[in-house]
C-alpha positions as CSV (number, residue, x, y, z in Angstrom):
1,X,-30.4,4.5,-4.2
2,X,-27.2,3.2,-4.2
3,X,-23.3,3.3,-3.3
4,X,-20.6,3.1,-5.9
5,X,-19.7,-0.4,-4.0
6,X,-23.0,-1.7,-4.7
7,X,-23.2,-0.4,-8.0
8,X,-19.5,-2.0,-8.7
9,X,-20.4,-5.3,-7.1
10,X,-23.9,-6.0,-8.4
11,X,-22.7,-5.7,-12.1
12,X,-20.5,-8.2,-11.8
13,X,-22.5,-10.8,-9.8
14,X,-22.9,-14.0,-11.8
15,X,-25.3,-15.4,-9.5
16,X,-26.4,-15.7,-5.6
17,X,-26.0,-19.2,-4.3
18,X,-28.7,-19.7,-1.8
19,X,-27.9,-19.1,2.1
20,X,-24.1,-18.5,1.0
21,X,-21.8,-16.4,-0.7
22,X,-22.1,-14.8,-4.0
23,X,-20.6,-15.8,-7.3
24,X,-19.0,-13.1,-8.0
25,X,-17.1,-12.3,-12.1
26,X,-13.4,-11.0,-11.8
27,X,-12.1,-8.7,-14.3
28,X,-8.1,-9.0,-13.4
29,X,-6.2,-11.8,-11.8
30,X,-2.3,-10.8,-10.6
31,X,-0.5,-13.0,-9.7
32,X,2.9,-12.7,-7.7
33,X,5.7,-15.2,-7.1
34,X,4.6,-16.3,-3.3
35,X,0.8,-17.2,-3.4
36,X,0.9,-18.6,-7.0
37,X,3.0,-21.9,-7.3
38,X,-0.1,-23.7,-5.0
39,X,-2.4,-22.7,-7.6
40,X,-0.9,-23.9,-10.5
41,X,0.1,-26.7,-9.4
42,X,-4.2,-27.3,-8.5
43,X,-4.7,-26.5,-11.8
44,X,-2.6,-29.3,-13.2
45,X,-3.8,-31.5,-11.1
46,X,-7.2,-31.0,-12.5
47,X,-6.2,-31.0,-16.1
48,X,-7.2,-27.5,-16.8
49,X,-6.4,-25.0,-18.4
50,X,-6.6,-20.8,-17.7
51,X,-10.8,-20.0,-18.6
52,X,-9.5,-16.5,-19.6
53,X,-5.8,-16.0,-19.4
54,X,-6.1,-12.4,-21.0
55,X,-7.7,-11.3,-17.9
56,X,-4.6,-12.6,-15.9
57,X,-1.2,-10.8,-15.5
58,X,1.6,-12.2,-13.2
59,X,4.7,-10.2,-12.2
60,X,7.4,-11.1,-9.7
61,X,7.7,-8.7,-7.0
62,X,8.4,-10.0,-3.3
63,X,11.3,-12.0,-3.8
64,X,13.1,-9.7,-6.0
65,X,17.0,-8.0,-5.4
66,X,17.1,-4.6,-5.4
67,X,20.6,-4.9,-6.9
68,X,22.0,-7.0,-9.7
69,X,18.8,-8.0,-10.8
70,X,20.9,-8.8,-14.6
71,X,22.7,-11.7,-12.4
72,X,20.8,-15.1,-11.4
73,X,19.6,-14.5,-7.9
74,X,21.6,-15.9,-5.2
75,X,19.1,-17.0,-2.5
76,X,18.2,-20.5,-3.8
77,X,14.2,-19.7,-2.7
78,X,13.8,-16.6,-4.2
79,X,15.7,-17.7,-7.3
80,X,13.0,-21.1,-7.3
81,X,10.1,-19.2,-6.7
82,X,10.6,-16.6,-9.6
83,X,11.6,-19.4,-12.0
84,X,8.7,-21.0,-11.4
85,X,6.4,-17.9,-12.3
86,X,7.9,-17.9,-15.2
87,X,7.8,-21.2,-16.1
88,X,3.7,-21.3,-14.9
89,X,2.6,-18.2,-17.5
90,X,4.3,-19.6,-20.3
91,X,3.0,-22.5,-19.5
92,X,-0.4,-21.6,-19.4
93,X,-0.4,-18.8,-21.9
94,X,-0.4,-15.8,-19.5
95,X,0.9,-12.2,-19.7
96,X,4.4,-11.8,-18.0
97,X,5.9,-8.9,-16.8
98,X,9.6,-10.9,-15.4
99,X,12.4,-9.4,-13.7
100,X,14.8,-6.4,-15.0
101,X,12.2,-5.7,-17.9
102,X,10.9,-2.3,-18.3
103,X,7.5,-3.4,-17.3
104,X,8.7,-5.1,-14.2
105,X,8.0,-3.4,-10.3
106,X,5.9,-4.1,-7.4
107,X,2.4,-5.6,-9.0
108,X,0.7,-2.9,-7.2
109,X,2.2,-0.1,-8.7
110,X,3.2,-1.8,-12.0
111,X,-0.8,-2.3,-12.5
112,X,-2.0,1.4,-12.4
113,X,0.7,2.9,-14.0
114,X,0.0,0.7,-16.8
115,X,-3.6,1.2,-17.3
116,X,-4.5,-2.5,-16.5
117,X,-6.8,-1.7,-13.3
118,X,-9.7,0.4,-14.3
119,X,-12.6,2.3,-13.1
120,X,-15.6,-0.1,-11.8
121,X,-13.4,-3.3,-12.2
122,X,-13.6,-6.3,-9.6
123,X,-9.1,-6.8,-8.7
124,X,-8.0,-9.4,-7.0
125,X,-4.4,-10.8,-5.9
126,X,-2.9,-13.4,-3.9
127,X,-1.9,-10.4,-1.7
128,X,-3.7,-8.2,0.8
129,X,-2.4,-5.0,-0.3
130,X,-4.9,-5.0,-3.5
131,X,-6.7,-2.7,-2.0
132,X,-4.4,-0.5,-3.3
133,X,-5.7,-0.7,-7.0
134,X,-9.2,0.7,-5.6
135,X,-7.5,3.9,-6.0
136,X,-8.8,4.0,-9.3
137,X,-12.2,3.7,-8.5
138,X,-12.0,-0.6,-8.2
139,X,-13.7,-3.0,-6.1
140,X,-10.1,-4.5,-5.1
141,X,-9.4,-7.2,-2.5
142,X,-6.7,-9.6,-1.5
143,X,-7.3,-13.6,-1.9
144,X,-6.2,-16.9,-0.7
145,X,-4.4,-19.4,-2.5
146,X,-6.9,-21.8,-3.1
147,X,-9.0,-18.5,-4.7
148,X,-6.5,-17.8,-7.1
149,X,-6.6,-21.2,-8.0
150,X,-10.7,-20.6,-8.2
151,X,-10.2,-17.3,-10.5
152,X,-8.0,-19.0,-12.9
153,X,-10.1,-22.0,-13.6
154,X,-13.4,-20.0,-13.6
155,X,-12.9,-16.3,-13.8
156,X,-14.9,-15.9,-11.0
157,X,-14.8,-16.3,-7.1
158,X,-17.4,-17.0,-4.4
159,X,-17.3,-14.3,-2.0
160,X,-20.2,-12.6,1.2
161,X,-21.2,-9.7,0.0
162,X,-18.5,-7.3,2.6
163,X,-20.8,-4.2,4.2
164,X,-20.0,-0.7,3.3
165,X,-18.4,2.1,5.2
166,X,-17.6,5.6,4.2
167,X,-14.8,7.8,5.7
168,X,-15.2,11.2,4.9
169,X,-12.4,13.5,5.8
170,X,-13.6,17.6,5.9
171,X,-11.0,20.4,5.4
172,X,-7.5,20.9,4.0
173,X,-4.1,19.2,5.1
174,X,-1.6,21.7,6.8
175,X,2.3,21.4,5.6
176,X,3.7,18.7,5.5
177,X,0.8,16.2,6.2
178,X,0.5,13.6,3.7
179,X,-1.8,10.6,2.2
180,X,0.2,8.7,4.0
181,X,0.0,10.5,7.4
182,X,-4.1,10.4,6.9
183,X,-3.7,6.8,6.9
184,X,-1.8,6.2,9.7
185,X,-3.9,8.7,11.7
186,X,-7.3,6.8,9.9
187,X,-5.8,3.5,11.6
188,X,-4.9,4.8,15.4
189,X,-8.5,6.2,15.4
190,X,-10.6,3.5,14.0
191,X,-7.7,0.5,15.3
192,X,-6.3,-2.3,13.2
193,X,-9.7,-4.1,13.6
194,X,-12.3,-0.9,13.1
195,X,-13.2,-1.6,9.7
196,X,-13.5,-5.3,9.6
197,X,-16.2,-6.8,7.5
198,X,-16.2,-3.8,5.1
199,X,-15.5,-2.3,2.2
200,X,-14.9,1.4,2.9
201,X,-15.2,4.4,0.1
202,X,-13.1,6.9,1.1
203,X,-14.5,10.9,0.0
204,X,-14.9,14.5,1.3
205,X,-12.2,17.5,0.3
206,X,-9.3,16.0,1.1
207,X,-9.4,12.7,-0.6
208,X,-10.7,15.0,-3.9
209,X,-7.5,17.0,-3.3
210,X,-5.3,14.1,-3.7
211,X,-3.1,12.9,-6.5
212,X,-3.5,10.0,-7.7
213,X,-0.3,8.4,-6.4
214,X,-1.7,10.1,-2.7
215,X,-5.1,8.4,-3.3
216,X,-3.2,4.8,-3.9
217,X,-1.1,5.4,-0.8
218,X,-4.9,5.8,0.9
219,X,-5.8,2.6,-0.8
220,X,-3.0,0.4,0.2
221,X,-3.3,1.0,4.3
222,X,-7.0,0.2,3.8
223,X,-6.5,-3.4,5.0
224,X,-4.6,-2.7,7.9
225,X,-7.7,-1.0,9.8
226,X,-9.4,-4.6,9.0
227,X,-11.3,-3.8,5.8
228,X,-11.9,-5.7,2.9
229,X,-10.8,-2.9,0.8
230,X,-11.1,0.5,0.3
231,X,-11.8,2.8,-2.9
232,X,-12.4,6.4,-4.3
233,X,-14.7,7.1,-6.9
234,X,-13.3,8.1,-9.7
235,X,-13.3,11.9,-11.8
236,X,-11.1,13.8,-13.4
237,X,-8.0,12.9,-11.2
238,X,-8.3,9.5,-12.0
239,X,-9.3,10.2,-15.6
240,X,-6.3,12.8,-16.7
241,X,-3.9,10.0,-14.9
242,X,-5.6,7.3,-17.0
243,X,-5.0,8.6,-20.3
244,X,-2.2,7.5,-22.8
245,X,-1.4,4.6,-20.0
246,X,-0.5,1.5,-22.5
247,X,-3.7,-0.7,-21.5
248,X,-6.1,1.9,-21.1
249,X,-8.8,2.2,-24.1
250,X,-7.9,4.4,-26.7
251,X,-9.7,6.5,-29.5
252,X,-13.8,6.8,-29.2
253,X,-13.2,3.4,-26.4
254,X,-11.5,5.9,-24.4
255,X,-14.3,8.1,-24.7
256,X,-17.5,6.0,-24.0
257,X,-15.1,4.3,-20.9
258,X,-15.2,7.6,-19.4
259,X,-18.8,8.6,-19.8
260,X,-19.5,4.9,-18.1
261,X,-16.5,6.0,-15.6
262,X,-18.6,9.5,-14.9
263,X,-21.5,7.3,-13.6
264,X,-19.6,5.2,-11.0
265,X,-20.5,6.9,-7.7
266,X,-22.5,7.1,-4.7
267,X,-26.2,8.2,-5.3
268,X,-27.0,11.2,-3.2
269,X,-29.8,9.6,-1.0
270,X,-27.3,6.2,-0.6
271,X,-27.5,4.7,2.9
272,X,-24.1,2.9,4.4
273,X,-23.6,0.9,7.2
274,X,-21.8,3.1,8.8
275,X,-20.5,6.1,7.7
276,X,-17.7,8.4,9.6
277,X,-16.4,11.9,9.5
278,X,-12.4,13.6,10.1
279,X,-11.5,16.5,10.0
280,X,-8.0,17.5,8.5
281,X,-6.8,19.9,11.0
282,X,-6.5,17.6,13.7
283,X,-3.6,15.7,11.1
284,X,-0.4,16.2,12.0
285,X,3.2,14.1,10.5
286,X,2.4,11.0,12.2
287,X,4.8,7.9,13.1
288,X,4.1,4.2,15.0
289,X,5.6,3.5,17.9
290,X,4.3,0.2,18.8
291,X,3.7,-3.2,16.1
292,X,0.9,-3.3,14.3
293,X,0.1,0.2,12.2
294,X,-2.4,1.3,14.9
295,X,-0.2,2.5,17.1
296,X,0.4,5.6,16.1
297,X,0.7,9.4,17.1
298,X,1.2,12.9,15.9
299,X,4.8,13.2,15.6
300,X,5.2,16.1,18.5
301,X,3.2,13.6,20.4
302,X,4.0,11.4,23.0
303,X,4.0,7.8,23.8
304,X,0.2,7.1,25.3
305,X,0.1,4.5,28.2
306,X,-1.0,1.1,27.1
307,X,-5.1,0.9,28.5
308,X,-5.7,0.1,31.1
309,X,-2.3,0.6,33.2
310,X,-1.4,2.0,36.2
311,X,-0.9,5.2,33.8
312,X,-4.2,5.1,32.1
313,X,-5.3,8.2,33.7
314,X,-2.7,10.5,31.2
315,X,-4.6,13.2,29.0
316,X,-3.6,10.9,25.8
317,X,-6.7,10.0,23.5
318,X,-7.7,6.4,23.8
319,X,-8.0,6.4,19.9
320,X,-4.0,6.2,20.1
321,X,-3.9,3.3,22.2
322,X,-2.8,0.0,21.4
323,X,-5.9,-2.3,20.0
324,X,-4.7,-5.6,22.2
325,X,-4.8,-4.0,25.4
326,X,-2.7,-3.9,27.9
327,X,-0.8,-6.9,27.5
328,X,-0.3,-6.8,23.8
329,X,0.6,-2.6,24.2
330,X,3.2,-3.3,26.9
331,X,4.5,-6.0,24.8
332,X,4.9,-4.4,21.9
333,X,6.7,-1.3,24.1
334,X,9.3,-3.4,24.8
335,X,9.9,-5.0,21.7
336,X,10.7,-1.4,20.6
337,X,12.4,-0.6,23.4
338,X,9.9,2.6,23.9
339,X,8.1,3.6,27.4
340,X,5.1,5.0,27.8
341,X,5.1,9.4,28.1
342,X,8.2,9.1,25.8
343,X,8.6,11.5,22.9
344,X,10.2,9.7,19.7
345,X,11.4,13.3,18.5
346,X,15.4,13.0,18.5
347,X,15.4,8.9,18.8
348,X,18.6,7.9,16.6
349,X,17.6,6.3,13.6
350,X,19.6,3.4,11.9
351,X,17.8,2.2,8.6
352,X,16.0,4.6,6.3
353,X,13.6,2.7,4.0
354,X,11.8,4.7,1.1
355,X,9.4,2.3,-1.1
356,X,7.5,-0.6,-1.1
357,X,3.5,-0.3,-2.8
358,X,2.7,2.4,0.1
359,X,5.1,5.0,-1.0
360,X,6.9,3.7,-4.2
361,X,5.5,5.7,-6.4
362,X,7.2,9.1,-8.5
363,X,5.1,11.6,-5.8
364,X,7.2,9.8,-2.9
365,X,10.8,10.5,-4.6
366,X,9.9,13.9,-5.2
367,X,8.6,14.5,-1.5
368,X,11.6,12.7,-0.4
369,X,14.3,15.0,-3.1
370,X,12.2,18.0,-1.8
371,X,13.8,17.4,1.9
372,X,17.5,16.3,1.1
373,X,18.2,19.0,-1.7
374,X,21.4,21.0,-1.0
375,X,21.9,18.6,2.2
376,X,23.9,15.5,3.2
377,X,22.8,12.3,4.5
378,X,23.7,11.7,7.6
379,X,26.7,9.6,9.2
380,X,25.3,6.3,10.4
381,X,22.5,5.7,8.3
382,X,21.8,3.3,6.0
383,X,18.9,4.4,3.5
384,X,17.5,2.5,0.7
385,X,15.7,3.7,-2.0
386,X,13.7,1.5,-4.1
387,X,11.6,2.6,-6.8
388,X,8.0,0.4,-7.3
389,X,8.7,-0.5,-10.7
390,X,11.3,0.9,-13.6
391,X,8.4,3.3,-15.0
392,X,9.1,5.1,-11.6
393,X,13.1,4.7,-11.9
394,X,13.0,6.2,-15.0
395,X,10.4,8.7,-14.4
396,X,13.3,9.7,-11.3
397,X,15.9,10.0,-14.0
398,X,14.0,11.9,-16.6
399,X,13.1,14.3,-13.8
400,X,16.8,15.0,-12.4
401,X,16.0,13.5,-8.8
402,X,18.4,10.9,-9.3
403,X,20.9,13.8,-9.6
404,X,20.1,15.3,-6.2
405,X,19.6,12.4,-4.1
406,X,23.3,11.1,-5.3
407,X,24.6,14.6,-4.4
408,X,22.8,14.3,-1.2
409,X,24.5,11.2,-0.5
410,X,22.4,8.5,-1.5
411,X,21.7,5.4,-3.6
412,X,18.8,4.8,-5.7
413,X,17.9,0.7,-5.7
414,X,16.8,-1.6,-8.4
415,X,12.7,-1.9,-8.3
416,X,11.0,-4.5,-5.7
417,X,9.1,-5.1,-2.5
418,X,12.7,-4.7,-0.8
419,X,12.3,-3.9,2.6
420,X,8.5,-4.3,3.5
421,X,9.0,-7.7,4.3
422,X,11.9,-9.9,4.9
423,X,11.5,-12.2,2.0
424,X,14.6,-10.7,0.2
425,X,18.3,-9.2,0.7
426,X,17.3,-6.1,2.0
427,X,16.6,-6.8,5.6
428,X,16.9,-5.1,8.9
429,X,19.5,-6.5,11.3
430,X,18.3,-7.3,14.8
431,X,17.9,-4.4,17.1
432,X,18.1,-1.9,14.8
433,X,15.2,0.9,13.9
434,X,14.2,1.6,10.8
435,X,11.5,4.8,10.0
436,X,9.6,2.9,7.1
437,X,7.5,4.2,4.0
438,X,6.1,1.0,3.9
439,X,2.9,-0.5,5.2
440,X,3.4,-3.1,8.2
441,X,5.9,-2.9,11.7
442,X,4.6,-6.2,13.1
443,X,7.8,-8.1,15.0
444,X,10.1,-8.9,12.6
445,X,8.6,-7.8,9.5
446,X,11.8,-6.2,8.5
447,X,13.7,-9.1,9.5
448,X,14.3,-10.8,13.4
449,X,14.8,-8.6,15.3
450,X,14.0,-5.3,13.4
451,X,12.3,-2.6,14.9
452,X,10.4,-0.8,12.5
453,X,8.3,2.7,12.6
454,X,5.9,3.8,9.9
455,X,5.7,7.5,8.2
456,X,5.5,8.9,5.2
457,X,8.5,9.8,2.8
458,X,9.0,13.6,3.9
459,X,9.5,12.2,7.1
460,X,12.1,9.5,6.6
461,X,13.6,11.5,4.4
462,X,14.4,14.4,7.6
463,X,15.8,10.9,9.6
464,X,18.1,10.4,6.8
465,X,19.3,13.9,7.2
466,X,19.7,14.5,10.5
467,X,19.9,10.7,11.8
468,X,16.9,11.1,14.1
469,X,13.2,11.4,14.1
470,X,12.5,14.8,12.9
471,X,9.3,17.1,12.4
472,X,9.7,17.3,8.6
473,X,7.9,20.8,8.9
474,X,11.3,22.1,9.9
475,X,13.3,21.4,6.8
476,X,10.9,22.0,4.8
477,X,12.1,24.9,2.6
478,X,8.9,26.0,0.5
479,X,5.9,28.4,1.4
């Protein structure tokens, strides 16, 4: 008996190197503008070539405006480190998707939407957020430089064998909980650290129930509990969002893909490592208040006491506390500028930030439209909206959002990492706090200085309205 990882992983195992790690074959290579150049560069060095550049795709992503993107860009190191992409796929034959072309986004939304990440595929990127891709039913996983270099030259990578977890979650979300609120609440229970060394298959009702965009939103936050990765076997979900995609199989491919597809999941009598079980009604909205994505709490909730301090004794669960104990929770209290038995409901809010390859996606711009209809954002605040990839932005146009998020009062950006990290215009100034959709609040993530607090888009979307942190279960207007 086995699990869908197992299944996934022995398949593509090229051979087990005694006493160490496993040669493992690697079906796509992305590649991005930051972890790249290195890798190239090794590769000329060498005198070789790409062993299979059809299996590799490159896409700049982090260093890309969210405005103007038909003008050169102005920062001399983002403008160098997206020439050079371009410059390294054409040299070495590779498919690229560059900037303000249609196929163009964040890599990790640009590669589902397209059909180029697959059911029972090995993914892997330069990037820690790959997990994402495991959405699809993927064994997906960030890599180092050096690795990339490794995949292009060989097509495979040597890797230990990660062990497996599965996180079921029993029952049905109330209103107004989202993907991205099971995350979050997945993270403050298990920690930042409570899933390192494996790779985790997420299942039980709830995860079934989600869309696919909600089941990449799952994906994504994998790696910030310390996994590997994380993934969802695939059915129907995964299938009706597969087909027609422009690098899925077509025709009588399409159809002997998804009979192999059907097969990809756990056998019945499967053992894991360790296997855990949630329960949906004890998910409520949920924001961080701390910096790392552990810290976290319902959003009626208050601030718990970091452990261990004088105030330790408080009815707040320890599963809410911060992971680096004492020290590190008081720390990153005031860094925030939060104290501990605080309530964050009606904290002024200065940034809005809706995007980034946790919450770029279509689903996340209607959530966000479903709040600010008929209302007005609100004096003060600065929101950004930034679609993952120009699929999405058009996708917002054909669908009329674009039309009641400008009557609402706001701007829809170009497509790019934007604010998730500070490696491009759209930054954070200093002091300021910004209710995220993206996937990391570690000090200055944002940009020096920036304080940042994670949620999902119905929540930032009620900050933008009102200008504080608000219960989006209040404005919501549907039954």
């Amino acid at each position: 008996m086995k699990t869908l990882f197992d299944k996934i992983w022995d398949v593509h195992v090229v051979q087990h190197i005694a006493d160490g790690p496993t040669q493992l074959y690697i079906d796509r290579l992305y590649c991005h503008e930051v972890t790249s150049p290195q890798a190239f560069e090794g590769l000329r060095q060498r005198g070789l070539k790409c062993f299979r550049p059809e299996r590799i795709v490159c896409m700049p992503d982090h260093n890309t405006p969210t405005h103007d993107q038909d003008k050169p860009i102005e920062d001399p190191v983002s403008r160098k480190q997206v020439e050079t992409l371009e410059c390294n796929a054409r040299d070495f034959g590779l498919k690229h998707f560059g900037m303000y072309s249609k196929d163009n986004g964040i890599i990790h939304v640009v590669g589902p939407e397209k059909g180029l990440s697959l059911p029972g595929m090995t993914i892997v990127c330069g990037d820690s957020h790959t997990s994402t891709h495991g959405a699809l039913g993927a064994v997906a996983f960030g890599i180092g430089t050096s690795e990339v270099e490794m995949v292009m030259a060989s097509q495979c990578i040597l890797q230990q064998k990660p062990k497996s977890m599965r996180i079921n979650i029993d029952g049905r979300l109330g209103r107004g909980v989202t993907p991205k609120d099971v995350a979050l609440y997945l993270m403050a229970q298990l920690t930042t650290s409570g899933a390192t060394g494996y790779f985790v298959e997420y299942a039980g009702p709830v995860v079934r129930a989600m869309s696919m965009e909600g089941r990449l939103t799952l994906c994504n936050l994998s790696i910030e509990m310390g996994a590997r990765g994380g993934f969802i076997a695939p059915d129907s979900v995964t299938f009706d969002y597969l087909k027609g995609r422009e690098y899925a199989p077509k025709g009588e491919a399409w159809d002997k893909a998804v009979a192999y597809w059907s097969t990809l999941k756990t056998d019945d009598d499967a053992v894991f490592d360790k296997e855990l079980t949630f329960h949906a009604e004890d998910i409520e909205p949920r924001i961080t208040y701390g910096t790392n994505p552990g810290m976290g709490i319902g959003i009626t909730k208050a601030i718990p006491a970091p452990p261990s301090s004088p105030e330790g004794d408080t009815n707040v669960s320890k599963s809410n506390e911060a992971p680096s104990g004492a020290a590190g929770g008081a720390r990153a209290l005031e860094y925030m500028g939060f104290k501990p038995g605080e309530k964050l409901l009606g904290k002024k809010v200065d940034y809005v930030f809706l995007g980034a390859c946790t919450n770029g996606r279509i689903e996340d711009f209607r959530a966000f439209a479903s709040i600010v209809k008929g209302r007005k954002k609100a004096d003060g605040v600065v929101a950004w909206l930034v679609p993952g990839s120009w699929a999405v932005l058009q996708q917002i146009h054909d669908e009329g959002l674009d039309a009641v998020l400008q009557a609402a009062g706001f701007e829809i950006r170009q497509p790019g990492c934007s604010a998730c990290l500070a490696m491009n215009d759209d930054k954070v100034p200093a002091g300021k706090l910004c209710l995220s959709t993206s996937n990391r609040n570690f000090e200055g993530r944002q940009g020096p200085g920036a304080r940042t607090i994670l949620c999902s888009p119905l929540t930032a979307a009620a900050a933008a309205i009102t200008g504080v942190i608000t219960d989006p279960r209040t404005m919501m207007t549907d039954h």
